[in-house]
C-alpha positions as CSV (number, residue, x, y, z in Angstrom):
1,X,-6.7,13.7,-17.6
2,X,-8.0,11.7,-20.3
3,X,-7.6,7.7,-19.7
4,X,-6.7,6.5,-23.3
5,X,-8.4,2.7,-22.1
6,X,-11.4,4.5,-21.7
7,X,-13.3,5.0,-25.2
8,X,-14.0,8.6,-26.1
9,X,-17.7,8.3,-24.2
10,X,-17.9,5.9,-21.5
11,X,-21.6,5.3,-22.3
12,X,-20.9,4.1,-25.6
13,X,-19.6,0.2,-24.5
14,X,-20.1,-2.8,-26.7
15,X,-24.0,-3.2,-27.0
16,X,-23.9,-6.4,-25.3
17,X,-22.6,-4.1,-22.0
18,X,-24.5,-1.4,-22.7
19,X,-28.0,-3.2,-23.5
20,X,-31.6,-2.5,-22.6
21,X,-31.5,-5.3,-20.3
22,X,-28.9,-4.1,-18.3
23,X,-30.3,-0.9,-17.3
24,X,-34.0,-2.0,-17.0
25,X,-32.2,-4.7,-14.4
26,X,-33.4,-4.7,-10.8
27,X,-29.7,-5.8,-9.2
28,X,-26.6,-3.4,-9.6
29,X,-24.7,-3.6,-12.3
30,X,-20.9,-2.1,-12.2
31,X,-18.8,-2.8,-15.8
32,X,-15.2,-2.1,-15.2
33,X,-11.9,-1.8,-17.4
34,X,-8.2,-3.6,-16.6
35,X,-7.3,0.0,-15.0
36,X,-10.3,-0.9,-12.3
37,X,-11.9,2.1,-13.7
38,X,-15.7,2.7,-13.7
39,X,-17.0,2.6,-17.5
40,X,-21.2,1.9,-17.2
41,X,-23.1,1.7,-13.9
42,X,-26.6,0.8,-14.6
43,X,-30.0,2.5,-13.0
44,X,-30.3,0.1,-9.9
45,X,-26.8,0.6,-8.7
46,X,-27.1,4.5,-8.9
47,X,-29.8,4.3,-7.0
48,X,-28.3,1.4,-4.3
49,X,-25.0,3.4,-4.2
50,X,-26.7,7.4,-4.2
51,X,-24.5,8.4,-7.0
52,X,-25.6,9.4,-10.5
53,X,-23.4,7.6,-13.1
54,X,-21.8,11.1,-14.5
55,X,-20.3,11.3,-10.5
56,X,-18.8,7.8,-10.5
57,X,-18.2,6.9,-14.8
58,X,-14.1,7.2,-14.9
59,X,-13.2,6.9,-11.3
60,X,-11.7,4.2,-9.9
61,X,-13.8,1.1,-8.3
62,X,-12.6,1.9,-4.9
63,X,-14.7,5.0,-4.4
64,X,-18.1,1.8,-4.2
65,X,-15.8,0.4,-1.5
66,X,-15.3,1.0,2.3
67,X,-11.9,2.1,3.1
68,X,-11.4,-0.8,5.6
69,X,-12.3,-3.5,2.6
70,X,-10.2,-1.3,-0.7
71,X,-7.1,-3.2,-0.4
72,X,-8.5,-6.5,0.1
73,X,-11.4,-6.1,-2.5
74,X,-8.6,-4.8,-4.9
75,X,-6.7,-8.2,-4.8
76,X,-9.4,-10.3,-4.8
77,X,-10.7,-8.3,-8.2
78,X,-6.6,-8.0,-9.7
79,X,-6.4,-11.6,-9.2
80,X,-9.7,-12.7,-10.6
81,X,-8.3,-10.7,-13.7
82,X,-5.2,-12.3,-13.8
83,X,-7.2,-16.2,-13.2
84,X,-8.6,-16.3,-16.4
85,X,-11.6,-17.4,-14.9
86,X,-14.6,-16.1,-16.5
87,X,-17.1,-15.5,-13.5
88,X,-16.3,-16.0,-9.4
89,X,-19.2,-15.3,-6.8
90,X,-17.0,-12.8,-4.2
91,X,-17.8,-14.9,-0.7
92,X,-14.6,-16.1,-0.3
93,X,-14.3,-12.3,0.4
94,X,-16.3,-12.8,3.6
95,X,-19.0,-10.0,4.2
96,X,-19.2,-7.3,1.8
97,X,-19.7,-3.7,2.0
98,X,-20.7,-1.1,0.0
99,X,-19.9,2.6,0.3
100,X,-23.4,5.0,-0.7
101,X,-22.6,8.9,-1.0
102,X,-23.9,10.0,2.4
103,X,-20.3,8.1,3.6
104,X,-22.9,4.7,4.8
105,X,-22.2,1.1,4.6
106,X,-24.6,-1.2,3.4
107,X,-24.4,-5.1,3.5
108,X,-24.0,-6.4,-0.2
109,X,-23.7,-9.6,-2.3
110,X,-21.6,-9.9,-5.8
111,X,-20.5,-11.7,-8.2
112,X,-18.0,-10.6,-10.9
113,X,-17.6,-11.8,-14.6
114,X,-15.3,-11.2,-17.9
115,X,-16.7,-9.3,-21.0
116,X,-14.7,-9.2,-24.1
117,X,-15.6,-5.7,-25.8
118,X,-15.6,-6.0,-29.9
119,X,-12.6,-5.1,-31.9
120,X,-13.9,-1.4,-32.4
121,X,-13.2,-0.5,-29.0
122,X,-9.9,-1.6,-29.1
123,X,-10.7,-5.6,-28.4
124,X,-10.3,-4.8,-23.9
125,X,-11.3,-6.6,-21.6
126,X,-13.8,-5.4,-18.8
127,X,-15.5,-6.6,-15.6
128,X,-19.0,-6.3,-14.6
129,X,-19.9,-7.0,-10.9
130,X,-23.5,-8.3,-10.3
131,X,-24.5,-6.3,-6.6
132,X,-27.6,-7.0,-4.7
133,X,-28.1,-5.0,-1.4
134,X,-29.1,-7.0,1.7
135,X,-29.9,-4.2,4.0
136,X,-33.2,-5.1,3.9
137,X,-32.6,-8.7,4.1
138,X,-30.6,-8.5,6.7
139,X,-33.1,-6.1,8.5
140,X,-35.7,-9.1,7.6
141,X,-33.6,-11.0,9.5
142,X,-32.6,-9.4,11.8
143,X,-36.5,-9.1,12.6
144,X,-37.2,-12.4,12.3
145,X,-34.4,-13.3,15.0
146,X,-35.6,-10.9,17.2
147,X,-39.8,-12.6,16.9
148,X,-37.8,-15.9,17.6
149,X,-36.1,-14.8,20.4
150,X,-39.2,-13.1,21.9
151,X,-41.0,-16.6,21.2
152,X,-38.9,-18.3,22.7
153,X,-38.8,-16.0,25.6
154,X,-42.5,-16.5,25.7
155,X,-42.6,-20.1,25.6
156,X,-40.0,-20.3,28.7
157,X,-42.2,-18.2,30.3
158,X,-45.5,-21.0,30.1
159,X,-45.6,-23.2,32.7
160,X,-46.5,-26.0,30.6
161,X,-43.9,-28.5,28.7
162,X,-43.6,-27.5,24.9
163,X,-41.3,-29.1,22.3
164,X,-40.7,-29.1,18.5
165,X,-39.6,-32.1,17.0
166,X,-38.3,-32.5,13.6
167,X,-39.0,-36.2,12.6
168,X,-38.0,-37.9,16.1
169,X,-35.1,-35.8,16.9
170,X,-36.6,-32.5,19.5
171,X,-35.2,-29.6,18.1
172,X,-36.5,-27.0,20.8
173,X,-38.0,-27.4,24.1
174,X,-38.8,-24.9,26.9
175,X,-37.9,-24.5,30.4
176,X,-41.0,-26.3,31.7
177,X,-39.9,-29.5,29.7
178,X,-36.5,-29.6,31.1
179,X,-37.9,-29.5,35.0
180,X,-40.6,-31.9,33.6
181,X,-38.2,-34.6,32.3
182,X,-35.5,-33.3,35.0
183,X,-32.8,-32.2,32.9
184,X,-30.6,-29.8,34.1
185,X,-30.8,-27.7,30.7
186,X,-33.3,-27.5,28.3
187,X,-30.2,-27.3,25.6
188,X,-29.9,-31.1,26.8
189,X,-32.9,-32.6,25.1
190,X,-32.0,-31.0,22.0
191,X,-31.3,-33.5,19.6
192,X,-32.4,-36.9,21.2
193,X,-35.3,-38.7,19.9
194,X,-38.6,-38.0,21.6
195,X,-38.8,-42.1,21.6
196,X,-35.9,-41.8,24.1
197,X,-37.9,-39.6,26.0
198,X,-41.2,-41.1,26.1
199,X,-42.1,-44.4,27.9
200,X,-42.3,-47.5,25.7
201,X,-45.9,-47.9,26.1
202,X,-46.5,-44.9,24.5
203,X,-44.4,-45.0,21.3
204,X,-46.9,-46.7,19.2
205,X,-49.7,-44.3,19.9
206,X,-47.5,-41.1,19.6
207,X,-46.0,-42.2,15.8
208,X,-49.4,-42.7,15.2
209,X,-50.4,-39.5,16.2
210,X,-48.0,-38.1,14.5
211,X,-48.3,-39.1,11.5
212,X,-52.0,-38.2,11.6
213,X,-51.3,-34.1,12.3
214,X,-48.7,-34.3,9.6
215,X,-50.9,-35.6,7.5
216,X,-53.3,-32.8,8.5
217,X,-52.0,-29.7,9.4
218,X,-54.8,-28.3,10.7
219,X,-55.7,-31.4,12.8
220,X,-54.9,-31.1,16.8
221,X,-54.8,-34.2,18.3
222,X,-54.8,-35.2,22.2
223,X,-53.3,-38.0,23.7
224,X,-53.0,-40.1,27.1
225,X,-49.1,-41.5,27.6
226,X,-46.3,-41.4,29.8
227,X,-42.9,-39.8,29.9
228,X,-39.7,-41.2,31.1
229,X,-37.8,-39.0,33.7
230,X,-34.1,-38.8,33.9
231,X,-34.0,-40.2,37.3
232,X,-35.8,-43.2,36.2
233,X,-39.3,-42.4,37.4
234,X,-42.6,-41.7,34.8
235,X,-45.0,-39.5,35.0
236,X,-48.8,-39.5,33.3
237,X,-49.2,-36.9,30.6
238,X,-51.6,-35.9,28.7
239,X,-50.2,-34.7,25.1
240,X,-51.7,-32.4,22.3
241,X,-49.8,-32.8,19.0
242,X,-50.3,-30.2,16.2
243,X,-48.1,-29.6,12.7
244,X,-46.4,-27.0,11.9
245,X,-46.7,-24.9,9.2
246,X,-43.7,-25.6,7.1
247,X,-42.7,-26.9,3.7
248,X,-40.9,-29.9,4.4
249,X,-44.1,-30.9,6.7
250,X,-41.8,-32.4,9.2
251,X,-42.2,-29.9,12.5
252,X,-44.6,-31.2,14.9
253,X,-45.3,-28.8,18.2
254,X,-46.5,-31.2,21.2
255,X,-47.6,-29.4,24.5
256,X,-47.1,-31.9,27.0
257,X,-49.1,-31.3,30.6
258,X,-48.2,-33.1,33.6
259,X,-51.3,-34.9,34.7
260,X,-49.6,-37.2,37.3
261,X,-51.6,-35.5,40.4
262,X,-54.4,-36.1,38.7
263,X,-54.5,-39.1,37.8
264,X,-53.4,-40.5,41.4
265,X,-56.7,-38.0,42.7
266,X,-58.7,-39.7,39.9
267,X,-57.8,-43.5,41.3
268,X,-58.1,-42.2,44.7
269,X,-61.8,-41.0,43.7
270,X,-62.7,-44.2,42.6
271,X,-61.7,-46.2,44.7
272,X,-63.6,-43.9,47.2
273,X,-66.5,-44.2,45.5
274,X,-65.9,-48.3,45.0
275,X,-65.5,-48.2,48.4
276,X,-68.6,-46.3,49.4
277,X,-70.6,-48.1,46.5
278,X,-69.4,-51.7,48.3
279,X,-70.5,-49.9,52.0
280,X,-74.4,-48.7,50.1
281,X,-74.7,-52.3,49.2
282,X,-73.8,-53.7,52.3
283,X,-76.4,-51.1,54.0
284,X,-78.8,-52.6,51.7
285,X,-78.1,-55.5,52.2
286,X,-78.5,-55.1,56.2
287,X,-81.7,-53.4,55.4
288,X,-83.4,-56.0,53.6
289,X,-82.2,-58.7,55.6
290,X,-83.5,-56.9,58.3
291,X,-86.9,-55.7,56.9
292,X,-86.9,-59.3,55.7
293,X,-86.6,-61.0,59.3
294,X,-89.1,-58.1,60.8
295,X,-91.7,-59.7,58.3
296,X,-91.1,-62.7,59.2
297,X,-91.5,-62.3,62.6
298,X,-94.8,-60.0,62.5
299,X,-96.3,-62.7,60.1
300,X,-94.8,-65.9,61.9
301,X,-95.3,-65.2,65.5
302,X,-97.4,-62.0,66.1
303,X,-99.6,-62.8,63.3
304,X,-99.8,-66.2,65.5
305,X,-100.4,-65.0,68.5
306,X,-103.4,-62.5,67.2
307,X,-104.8,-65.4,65.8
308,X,-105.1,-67.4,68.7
309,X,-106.3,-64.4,70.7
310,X,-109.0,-64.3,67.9
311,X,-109.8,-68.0,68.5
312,X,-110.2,-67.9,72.4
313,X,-112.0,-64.5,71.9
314,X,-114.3,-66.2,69.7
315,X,-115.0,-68.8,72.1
316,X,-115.9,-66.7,75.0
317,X,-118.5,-65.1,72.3
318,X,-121.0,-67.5,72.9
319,X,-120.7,-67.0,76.6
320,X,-122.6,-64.4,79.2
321,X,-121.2,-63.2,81.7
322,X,-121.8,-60.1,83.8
323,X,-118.4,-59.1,83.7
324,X,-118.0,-59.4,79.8
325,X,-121.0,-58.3,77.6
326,X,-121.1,-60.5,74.2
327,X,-120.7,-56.8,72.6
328,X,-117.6,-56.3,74.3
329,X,-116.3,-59.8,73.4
330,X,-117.4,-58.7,69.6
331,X,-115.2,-55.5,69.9
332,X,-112.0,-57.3,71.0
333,X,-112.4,-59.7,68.3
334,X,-113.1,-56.9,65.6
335,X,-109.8,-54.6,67.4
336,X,-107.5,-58.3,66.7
337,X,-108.8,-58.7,63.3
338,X,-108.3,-55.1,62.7
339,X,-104.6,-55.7,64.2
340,X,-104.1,-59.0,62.6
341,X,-105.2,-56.5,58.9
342,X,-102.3,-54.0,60.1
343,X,-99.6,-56.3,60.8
344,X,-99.9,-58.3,57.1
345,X,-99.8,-55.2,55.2
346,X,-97.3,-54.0,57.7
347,X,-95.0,-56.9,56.8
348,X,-96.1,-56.9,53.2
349,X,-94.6,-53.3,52.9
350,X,-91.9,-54.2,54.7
351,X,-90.9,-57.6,52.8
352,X,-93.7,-59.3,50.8
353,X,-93.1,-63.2,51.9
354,X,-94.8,-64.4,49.0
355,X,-91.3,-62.8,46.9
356,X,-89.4,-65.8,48.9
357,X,-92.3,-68.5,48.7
358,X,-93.8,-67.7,45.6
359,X,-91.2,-66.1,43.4
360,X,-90.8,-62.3,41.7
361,X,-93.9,-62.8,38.8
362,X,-96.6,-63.2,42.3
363,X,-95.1,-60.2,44.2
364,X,-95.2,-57.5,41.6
365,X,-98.6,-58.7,40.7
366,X,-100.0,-58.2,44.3
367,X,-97.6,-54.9,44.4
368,X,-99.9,-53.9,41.5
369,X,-102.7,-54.9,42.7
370,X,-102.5,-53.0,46.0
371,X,-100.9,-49.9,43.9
372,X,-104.6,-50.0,42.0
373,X,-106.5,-50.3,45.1
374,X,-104.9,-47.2,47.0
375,X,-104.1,-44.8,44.2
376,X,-107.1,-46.0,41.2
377,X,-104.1,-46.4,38.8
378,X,-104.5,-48.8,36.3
379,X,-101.4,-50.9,36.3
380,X,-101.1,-53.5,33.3
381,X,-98.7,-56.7,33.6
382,X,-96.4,-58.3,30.8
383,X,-94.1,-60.6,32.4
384,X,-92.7,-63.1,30.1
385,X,-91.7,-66.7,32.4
386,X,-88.3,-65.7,34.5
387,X,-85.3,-68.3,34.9
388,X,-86.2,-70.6,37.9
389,X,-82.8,-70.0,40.0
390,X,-83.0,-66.0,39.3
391,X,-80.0,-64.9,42.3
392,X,-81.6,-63.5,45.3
393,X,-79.6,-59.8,44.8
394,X,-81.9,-59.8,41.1
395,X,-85.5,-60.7,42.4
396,X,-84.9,-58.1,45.4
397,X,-83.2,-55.6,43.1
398,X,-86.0,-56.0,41.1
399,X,-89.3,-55.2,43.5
400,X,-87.8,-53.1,44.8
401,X,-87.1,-51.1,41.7
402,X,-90.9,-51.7,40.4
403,X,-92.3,-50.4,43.9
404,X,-90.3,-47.3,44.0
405,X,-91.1,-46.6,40.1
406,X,-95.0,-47.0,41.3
407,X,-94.4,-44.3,43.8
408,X,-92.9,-41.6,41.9
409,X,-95.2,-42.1,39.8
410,X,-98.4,-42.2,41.7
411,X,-96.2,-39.1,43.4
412,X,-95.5,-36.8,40.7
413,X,-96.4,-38.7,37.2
414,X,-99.9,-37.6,37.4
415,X,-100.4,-40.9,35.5
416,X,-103.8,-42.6,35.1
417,X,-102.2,-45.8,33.7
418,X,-99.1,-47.3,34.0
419,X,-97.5,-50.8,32.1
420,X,-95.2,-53.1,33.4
421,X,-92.9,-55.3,31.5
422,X,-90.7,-57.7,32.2
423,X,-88.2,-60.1,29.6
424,X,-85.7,-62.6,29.9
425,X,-83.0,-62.0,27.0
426,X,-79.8,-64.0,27.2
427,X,-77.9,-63.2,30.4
428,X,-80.2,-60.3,31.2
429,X,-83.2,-59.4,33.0
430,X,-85.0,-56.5,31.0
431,X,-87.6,-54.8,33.5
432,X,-89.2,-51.6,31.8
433,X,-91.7,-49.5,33.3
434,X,-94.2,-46.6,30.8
435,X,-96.7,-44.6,32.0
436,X,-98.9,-41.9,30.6
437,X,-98.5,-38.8,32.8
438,X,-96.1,-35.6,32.4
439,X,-92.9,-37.0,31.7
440,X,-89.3,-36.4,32.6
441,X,-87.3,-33.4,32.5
442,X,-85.8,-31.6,29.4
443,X,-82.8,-34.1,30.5
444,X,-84.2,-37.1,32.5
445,X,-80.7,-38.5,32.5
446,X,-79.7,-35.9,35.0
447,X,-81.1,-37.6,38.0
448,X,-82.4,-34.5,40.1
449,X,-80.6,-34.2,44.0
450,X,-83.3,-34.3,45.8
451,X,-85.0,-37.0,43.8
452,X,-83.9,-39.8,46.3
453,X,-86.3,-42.6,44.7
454,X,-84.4,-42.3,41.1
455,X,-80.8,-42.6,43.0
456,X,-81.7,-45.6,45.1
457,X,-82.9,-47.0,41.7
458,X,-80.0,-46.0,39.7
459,X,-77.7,-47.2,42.8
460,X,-79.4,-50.9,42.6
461,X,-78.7,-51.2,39.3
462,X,-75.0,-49.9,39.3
463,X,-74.5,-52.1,42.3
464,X,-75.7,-55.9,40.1
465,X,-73.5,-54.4,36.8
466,X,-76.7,-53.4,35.1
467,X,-78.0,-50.2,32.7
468,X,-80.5,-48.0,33.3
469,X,-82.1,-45.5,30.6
470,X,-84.8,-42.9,31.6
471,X,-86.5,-40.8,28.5
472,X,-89.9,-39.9,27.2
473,X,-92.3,-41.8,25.1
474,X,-93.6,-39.6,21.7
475,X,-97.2,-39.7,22.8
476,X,-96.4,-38.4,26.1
477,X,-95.5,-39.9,29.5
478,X,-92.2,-41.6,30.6
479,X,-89.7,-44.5,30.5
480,X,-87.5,-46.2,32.7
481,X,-85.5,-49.6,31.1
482,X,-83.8,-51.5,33.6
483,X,-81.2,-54.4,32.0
484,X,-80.0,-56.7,35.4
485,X,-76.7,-59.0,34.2
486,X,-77.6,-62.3,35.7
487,X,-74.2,-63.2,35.8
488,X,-73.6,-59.4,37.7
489,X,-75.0,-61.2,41.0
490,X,-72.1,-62.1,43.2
491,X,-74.2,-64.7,45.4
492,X,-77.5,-66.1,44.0
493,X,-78.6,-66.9,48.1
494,X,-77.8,-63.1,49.1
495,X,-79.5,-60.1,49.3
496,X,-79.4,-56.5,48.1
């Protein structure tokens, strides 16, 4: 039965409904009358509702709707008619619906306005609904929920503290964060500032840090600080803070690891190592006192006594007896002067006395001197004048450090000269010791384990304060640069 609203052809609307525009539109387009009748559907909302426009043009809106939503889309559309209003988004509605030919529902959003149709048509009034199907925005979403529950799944799963701040406020944290800062619920730190949650000596360093990777999204930045715990205890951290991706450029992830056990281990190390450091120079120190009151004695009174045996040998020289030949008499005297040799370079290699009486410069030049005349290597001197009340611990420190350099050297250098120099600069003794053979290592740095001359070297110096740098020269052969801290010496009367 003919509808006398409708005009003779329902395609042939005012040409402001029925324009180009309209049907080339990408959202659904539904033009209604007063009767709620349908009088244009455009291409888009065929297509979004399965239904070519000769199957729905004439019917009545409802057959687009759900029967669960007819009556209450029907009074929200009756009394937008009645408002006078021109336009109304349909939220207020709650979720939409939309009916497709297949009998399925689809999720949909819409908006309905007035159009006054020209005089010709009879001057009605119609409705057009603006329709946009959010299936696949609500599959999109749907999908995206489902990634951030899986995420977040994952990131409970890590046994390492993770949370997401926006600005100071922490806006997601894992499992391994709440047992970390001892919360009963990881919902818990939601919302509190990460200042809150951090201990005060690390707040400067962590806004700094944080405004560095939001400066730099691509920056990762790692961090020493400490946490508060809810029972009022800290804990060490270490913290990595990284950006996140987003257009506001206020999410920052930071991975917080628990390094408390660690850090206690890594005290505990060094104070083992203090510990057996202070026990090596007291072993030292007991050796050279030692070596130095063997040399005295072997100088002082043996070295005494084979001279007075010499002298009363000597005397009986002169004298013939049956019982001792003058050629025996000659042999004794030569055996004590050949004992008397042994016993000074005996306590010369034990403890040159002339590093006590005549100071450090007359040691290492009789140290080079006897170097030359065992091994042929040419051993050249440049001491500048040393301070007169150098500290015990230095001048000992220091032979001793020449003499074991002019081994290893004379050991495995394969050096034919060697040059020794030695400079006062400020608070600091600079010993440095070149030579002319093969050279360090790829990485002479790396003092080799069995290399026990080079770790008593390097242990001397780490004992007084002091540097040492071992490399090779350009033209070949190696360095070793000592630098002694005068003011590293702990007693200027002691000993190594």
């Amino acid at each position: 039965m003919h509808n006398p609203c409708l005009p003779e052809d329902p395609l042939e609307l005012d040409p402001v409904i029925q324009s180009g525009a309209i049907h080339a539109a990408l959202e659904g387009i539904v033009t209604i009358d007063e009767a709620m009748h349908i009088v244009m559907i455009n291409p888009a909302a065929q297509r979004m509702f399965g239904r070519p426009a000769a199957q729905v043009l004439g019917q009545d809106l409802s057959v687009l709707i759900p029967g669960a939503l007819r009556e209450l889309h029907t009074a929200h559309v009756q009394a937008f008619m009645a408002s006078g209003v021109v336009e109304r988004p349909m939220r207020a509605l709650g979720p939409l619906a939309g009916l497709r030919a297949d009998g399925s529902e689809f999720p949909l959003e819409a908006a309905i306005c007035q159009v006054e149709a020209s005089s010709k048509l009879g001057g009605h009034r119609y409705f057009t609904t603006m329709l946009r199907d959010l299936s696949n925005e609500h599959k999109l979403a749907a999908q995206i929920d489902q990634i951030n529950r899986r995420m977040r799944a994952l990131f409970d799963l890590l046994p390492v503290a993770i949370w997401i701040t926006e600005g100071e406020a922490v806006v997601y944290a894992n499992k391994a964060c709440a047992r970390l800062f001892g919360a009963a619920q990881r919902e818990s730190l939601t919302g509190q500032s990460i200042y809150a949650l951090l201990h005060p000596t690390t707040h400067e360093l962590v806004r700094e840090k944080v405004a560095h990777a939001l400066a730099s999204e691509e920056e990762v930045l790692a961090m020493h600080g400490k946490i508060a715990r809810r029972d009022g205890s800290s804990r060490d951290v270490e913290m990595v803070v990284a950006a996140l991706p987003d257009h506001s450029r206020t999410l920052v992830q930071i991975v917080i690891y628990d390094i408390t056990k660690q850090t206690h281990e890594r005290r505990a190390l060094l104070e083992s190592k203090r510990t057996l450091r202070e026990l090596a120079a007291s072993l030292v120190d007991t050796r050279e006192e030692e070596r130095r009151r063997i040399a005295r004695e072997l100088h002082d009174e043996l070295g005494q006594q084979l001279t007075a045996l010499k002298l009363e040998l000597s005397a009986l020289e002169g004298i013939e007896t049956p019982c001792i030949p003058s050629a025996r008499t000659q042999s004794m005297i030569q055996m004590v002067d050949d004992t008397v040799a042994a016993t000074r370079r005996i306590s010369m290699d034990l403890r040159p006395l002339m590093l006590d009486d005549l100071g450090l410069s007359a040691a290492i030049e009789w140290l080079a001197q006897e170097t030359e005349r065992r091994s042929g290597l040419q051993v050249t001197l440049r001491c500048d004048p040393l301070p007169d009340l150098l500290p015990q611990k230095v001048l000992t420190a220091l032979y001793r450090i020449v003499q074991e350099a002019l081994t290893n050297i004379v050991r495995h250098a394969n050096a034919t000269r060697v040059v020794i120099a030695m400079a006062h600069t400020g608070s600091f003794i600079e010993l440095r010791v070149e030579d002319n053979g093969a050279g360090f290592p790829d990485q002479p740095q790396r003092v080799p384990g069995k290399s026990f001359g080079l770790i008593g070297i390097r242990e001397r110096v780490l004992m007084l304060g002091g540097e040492l740098s071992l490399g090779n020269l350009p033209g070949g052969g190696a360095s070793m640069v000592v630098k002694l801290p005068l003011s590293g010496a702990d007693d200027a009367q002691g000993d190594s």
